[in-house]
VMD Tcl script that draws the C-alpha trace (Angstrom):
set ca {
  {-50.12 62.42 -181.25}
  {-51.63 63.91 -184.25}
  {-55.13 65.97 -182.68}
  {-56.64 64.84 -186.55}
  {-55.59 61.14 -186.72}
  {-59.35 60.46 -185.80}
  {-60.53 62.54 -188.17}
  {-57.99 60.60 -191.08}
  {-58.50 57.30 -189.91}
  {-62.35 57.52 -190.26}
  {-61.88 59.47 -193.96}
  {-59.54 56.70 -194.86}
  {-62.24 54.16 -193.43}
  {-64.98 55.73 -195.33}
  {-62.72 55.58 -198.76}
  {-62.07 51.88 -198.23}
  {-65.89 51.16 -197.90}
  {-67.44 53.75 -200.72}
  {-64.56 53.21 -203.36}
  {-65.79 49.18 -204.38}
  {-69.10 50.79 -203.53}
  {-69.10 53.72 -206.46}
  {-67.39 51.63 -208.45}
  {-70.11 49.12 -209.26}
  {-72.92 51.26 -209.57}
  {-74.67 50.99 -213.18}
  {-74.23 53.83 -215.31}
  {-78.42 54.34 -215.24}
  {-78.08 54.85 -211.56}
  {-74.86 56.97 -211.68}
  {-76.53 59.41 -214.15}
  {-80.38 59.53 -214.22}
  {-80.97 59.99 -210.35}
  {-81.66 63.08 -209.02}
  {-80.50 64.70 -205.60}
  {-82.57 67.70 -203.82}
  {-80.51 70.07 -205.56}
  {-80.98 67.68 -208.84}
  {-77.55 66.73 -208.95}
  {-76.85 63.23 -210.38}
  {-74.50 60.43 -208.06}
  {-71.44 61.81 -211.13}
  {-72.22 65.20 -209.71}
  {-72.11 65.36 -206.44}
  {-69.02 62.70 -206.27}
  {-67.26 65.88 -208.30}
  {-68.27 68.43 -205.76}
  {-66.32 66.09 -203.60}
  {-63.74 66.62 -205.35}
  {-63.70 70.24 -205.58}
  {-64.18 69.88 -201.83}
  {-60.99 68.12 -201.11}
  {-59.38 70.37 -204.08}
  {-60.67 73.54 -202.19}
  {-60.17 72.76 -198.26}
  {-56.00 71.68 -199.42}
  {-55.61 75.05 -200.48}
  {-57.49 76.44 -197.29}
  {-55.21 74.50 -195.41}
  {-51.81 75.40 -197.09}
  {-53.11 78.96 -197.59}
  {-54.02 79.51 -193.59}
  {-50.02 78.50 -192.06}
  {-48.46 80.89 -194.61}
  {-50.72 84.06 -195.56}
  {-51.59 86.03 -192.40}
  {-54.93 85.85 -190.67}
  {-57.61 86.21 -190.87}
  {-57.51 84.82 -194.60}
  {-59.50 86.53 -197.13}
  {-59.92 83.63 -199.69}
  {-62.34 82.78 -202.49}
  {-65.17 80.51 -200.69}
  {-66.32 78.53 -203.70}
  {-69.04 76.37 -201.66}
  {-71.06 79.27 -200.58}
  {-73.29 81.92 -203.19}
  {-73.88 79.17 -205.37}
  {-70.18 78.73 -207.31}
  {-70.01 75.06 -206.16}
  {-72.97 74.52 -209.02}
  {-71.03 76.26 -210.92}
  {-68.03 74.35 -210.24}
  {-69.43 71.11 -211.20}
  {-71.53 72.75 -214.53}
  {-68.15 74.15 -216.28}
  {-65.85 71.02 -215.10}
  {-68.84 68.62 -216.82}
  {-68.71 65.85 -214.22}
  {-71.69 64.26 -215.82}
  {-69.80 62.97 -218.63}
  {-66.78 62.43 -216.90}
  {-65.60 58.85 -217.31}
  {-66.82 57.20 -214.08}
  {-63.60 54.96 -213.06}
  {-61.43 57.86 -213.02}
  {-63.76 60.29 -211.52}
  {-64.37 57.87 -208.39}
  {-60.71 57.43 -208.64}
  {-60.01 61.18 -208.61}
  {-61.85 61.56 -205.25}
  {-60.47 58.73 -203.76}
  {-56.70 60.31 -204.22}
  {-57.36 63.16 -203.73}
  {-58.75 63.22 -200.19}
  {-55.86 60.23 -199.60}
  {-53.89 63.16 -200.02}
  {-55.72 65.89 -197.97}
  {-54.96 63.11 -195.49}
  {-51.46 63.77 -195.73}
  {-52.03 67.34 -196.17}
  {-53.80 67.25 -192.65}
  {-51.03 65.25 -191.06}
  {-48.56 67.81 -192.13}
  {-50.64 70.82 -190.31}
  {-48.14 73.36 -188.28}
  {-50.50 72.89 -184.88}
  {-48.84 76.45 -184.32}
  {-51.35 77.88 -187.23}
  {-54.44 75.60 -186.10}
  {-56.02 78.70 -184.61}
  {-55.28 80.72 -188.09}
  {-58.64 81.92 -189.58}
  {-60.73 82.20 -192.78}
  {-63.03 84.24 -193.57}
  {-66.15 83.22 -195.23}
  {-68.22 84.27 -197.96}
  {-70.99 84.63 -195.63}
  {-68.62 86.52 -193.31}
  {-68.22 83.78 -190.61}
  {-64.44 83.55 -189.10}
  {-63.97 79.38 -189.42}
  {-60.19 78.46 -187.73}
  {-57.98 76.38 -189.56}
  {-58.71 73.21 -186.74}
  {-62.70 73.34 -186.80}
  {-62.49 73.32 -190.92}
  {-60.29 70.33 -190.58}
  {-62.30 68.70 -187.76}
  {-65.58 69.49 -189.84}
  {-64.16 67.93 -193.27}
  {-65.80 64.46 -192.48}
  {-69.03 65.60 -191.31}
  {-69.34 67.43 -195.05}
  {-67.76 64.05 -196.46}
  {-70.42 61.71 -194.89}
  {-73.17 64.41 -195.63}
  {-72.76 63.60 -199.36}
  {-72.32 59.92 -198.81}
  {-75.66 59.75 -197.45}
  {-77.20 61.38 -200.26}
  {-75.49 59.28 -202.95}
  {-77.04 56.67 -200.84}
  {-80.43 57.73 -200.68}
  {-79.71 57.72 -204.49}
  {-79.05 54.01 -204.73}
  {-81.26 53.39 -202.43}
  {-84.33 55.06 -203.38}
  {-84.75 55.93 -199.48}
}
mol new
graphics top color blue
foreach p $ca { graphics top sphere $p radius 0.5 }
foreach p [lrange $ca 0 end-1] q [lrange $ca 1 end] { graphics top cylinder $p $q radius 0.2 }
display resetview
């Protein structure tokens, strides 16, 4: 049995509830409301997909390089505002954008499925010098995943 399938079936679960979800907000609420870090619903929906875009490359990189993995940790020190300033998700058409993030963590599903359990214990590095092993970054994907989702709530919401 797959140790992730959990972890999949309840990222697949979320996608099948948020996709119809995203899809029908109104542009006004998409782009005018303002996150914490004042990121709009468009925005932080992109750092999702940098996410998934980011932790597929973790997860090839860590069962071929050796470990620990030195590799450019674009969430940390700020980049991941940069990230979403230079890709311009704010005027990114929304259909495709929501569609963007729904493929592409369908396919760090897959990615996961096809994990060597041999390199699960592999490790990153950091940029705040903390050793993360390939299984705990896979395990914690969701928690980051549903972390956003309840801010884009709170953002339609107004709670």
């Amino acid at each position: 049995m797959n140790e992730f399938k959990k972890n999949n079936e309840e990222l697949l679960g979320l996608l099948e509830e948020w996709v119809p979800k995203l899809l029908a907000l109104p542009e006004d609420t998409l782009s005018k409301r303002r996150n914490s870090q004042g990121r709009s619903i468009k925005q932080i929906v992109g750092h999702m997909v940098d996410s998934a875009s980011n932790n597929i490359h973790r997860i090839v990189h860590l069962q071929y390089q050796p470990s620990p993995l030195l590799y450019p940790d674009y969430a940390n020190l700020g980049n991941n505002d940069r990230w979403i300033a230079i890709q311009n998700y704010q005027d990114e058409n929304w259909e495709d954008l929501v569609r963007l993030w729904q493929y592409s963590n369908i396919h760090i599903v897959h990615v996961i499925n096809q994990v060597n359990p041999d390199k699960s214990g592999n490790v990153w590095i950091s940029a705040l010098n903390e050793e993360v092993p390939l299984k705990a970054m896979i395990l914690d994907y969701p928690n980051h995943f549903k972390l956003h989702l309840r801010e884009i709530d709170e953002l339609i919401t107004g709670k």
